[in-house]
C-alpha positions as CSV (number, residue, x, y, z in Angstrom):
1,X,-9.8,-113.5,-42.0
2,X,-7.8,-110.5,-41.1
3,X,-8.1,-108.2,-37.8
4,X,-9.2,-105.3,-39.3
5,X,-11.6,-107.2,-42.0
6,X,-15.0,-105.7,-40.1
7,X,-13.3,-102.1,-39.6
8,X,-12.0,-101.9,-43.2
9,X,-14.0,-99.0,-44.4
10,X,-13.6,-96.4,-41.2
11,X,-9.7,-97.7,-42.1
12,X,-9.6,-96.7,-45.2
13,X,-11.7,-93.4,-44.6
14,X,-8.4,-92.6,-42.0
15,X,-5.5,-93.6,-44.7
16,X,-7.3,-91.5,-47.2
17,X,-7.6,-88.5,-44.9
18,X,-4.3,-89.0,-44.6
19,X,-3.5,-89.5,-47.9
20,X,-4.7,-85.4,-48.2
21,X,-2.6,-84.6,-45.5
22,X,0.6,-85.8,-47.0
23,X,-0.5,-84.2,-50.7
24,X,-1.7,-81.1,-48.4
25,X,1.9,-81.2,-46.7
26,X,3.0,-81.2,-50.5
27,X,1.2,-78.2,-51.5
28,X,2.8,-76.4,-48.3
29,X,6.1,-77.2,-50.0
30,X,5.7,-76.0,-53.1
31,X,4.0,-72.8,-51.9
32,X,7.3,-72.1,-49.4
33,X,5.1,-72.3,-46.2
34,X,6.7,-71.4,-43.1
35,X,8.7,-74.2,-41.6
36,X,7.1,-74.1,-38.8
37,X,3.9,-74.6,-39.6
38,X,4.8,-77.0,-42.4
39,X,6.4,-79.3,-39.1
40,X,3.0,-79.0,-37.4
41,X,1.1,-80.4,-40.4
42,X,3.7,-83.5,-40.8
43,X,3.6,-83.9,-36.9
44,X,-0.7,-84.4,-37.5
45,X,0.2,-86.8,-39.9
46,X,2.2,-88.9,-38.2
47,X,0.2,-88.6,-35.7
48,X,-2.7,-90.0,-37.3
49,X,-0.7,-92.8,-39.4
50,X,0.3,-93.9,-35.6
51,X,-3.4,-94.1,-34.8
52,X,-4.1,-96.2,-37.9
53,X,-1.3,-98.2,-36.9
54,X,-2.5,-98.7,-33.5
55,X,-5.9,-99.6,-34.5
56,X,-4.4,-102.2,-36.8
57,X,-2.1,-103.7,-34.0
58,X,-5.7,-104.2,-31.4
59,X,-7.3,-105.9,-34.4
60,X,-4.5,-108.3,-34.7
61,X,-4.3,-108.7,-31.0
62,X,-8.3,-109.5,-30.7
63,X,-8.2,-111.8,-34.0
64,X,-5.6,-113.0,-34.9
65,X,-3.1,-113.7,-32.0
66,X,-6.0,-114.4,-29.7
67,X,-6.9,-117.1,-32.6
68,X,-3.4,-118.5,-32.4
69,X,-3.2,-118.8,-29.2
70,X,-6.7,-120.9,-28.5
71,X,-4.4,-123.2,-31.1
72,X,-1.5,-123.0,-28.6
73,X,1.9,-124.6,-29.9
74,X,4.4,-123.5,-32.5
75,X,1.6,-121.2,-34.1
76,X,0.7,-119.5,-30.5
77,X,4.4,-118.8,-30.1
78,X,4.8,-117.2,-34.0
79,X,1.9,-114.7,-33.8
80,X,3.1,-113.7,-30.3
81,X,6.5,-113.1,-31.4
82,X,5.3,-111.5,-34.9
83,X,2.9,-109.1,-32.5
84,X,6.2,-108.4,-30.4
85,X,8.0,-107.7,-33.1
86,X,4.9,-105.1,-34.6
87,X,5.2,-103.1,-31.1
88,X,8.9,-102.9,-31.6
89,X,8.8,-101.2,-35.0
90,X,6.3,-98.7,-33.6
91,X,7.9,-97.6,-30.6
92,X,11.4,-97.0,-32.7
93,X,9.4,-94.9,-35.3
């Protein structure tokens, strides 16, 4: 079972309302919106794909990891370093 398996609609509600965002942020493009405000729209984007993202990384925490870690061992270890290695990724983007 994945971490997200009981919030998977609400998820996929978000990715899709970003989803317009990005072909909204397309439409900006080809109509020669001001920069500006073509910046502000990618800047709610991102914003929100971080929030998907962040909601993804608690599931896996909660579930997953915390499942791992009742196994202790070699498998404990993995998911802790795999969940490390998650956080990493989203502070450098």
């Amino acid at each position: 079972m994945v971490g997200y398996e009981a919030d998977k609609d609400a998820l996929l509600r978000r990715l899709r309302r970003v989803e317009g965002q990005v072909r909204g942020l397309q439409q900006m493009v080809t109509d020669e919106r001001y920069c500006i405000d073509v910046l502000t729209q990618i800047s709610a984007a991102t914003k929100a794909l971080q929030s998907v993202a962040v909601g993804l990384l608690d599931g896996h925490l909660r579930h997953c990891v915390t499942d791992a870690i009742g196994e202790g061992g070699p498998v404990a270890e993995a998911k802790i370093t795999e969940a490390t290695a998650a956080v990493e990724r989203l502070i450098k983007s």
